[in-house]
C-alpha positions in Angstrom: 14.0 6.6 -17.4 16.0 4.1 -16.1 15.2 1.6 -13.3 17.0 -1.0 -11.1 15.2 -4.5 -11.0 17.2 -5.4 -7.0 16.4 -9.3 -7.2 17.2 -11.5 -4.6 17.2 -15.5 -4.6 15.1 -17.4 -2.3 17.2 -19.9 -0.3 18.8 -22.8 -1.7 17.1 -22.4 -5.0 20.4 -22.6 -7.0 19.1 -25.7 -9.0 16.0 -23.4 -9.9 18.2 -20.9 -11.1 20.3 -23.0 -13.4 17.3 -24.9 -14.0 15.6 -21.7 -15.8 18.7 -19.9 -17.0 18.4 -20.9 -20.5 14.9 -19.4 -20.9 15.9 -16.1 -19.0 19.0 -15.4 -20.8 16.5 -15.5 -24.3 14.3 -12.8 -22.2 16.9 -10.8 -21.5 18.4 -10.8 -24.9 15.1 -9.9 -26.2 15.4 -7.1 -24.2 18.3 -6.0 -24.9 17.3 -6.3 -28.9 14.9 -3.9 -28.2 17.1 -1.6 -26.5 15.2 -2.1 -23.2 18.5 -4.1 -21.3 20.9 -1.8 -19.9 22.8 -4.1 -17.7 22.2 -7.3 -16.1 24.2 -10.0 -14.3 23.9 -12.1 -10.7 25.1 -11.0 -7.4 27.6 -13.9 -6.0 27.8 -14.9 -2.5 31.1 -15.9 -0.5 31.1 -19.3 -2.3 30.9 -17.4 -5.6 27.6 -19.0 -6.7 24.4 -16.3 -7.3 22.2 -15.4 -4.3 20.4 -12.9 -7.3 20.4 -10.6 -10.2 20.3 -7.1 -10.8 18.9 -6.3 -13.7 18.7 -2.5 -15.1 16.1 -1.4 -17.6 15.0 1.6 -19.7 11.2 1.5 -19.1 8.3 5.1 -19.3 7.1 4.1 -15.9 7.3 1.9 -12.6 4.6 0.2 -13.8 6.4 -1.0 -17.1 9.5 -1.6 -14.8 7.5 -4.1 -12.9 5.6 -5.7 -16.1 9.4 -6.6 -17.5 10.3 -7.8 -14.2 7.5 -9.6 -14.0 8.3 -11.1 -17.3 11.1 -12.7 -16.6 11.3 -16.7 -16.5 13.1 -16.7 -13.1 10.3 -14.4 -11.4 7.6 -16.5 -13.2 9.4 -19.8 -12.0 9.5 -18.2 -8.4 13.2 -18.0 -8.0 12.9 -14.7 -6.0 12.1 -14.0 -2.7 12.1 -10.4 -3.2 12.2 -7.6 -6.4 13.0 -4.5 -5.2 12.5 -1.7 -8.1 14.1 1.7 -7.9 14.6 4.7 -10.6 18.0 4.5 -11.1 20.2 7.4 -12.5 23.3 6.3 -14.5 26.1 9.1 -14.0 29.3 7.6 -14.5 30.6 5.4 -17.6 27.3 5.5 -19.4 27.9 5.1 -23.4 24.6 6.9 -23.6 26.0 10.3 -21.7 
């Protein structure tokens, strides 16, 4: 199953962000390695600088969506004010499908 990891910065935690980017982009290539990383990339605001990340994951349960979102250096250096996680259903240009 798949599920969205909805991740929103707190505010003006930018530095944090690029701060800990090195260490999350290794998580998330881990991930991927493992064939657990569907998708991932930062939402942008106006200024076109990230306000967040969505992050999509192949995971059994919620509960293991949560662990990997839990995992990951930005939400362990408190970059987030919120994680939202939703079963997410991938219908159109999946290259699994």
């Amino acid at each position: 199953m798949l599920f969205a990891l909805i991740c929103t910065d707190k505010p003006g935690a930018l530095q944090l962000r690029l701060d800990t980017r090195p260490d999350h982009l290794a998580y998330l290539n881990e991930l991927n390695a493992r064939g657990i990383l569907k998708i991932a990339g930062p939402f942008l605001g106006e200024d076109g600088k990230p306000t967040g990340s969505l992050v999509i994951v192949r995971a059994e349960t919620i509960e293991e969506a949560q662990a990997l979102a839990a995992a990951d250096p930005y939400a362990k250096a408190g970059l987030f004010s919120n994680v939202e996680i939703k079963a997410y259903n991938w219908v159109f240009n999946n290259p699994e499908a």
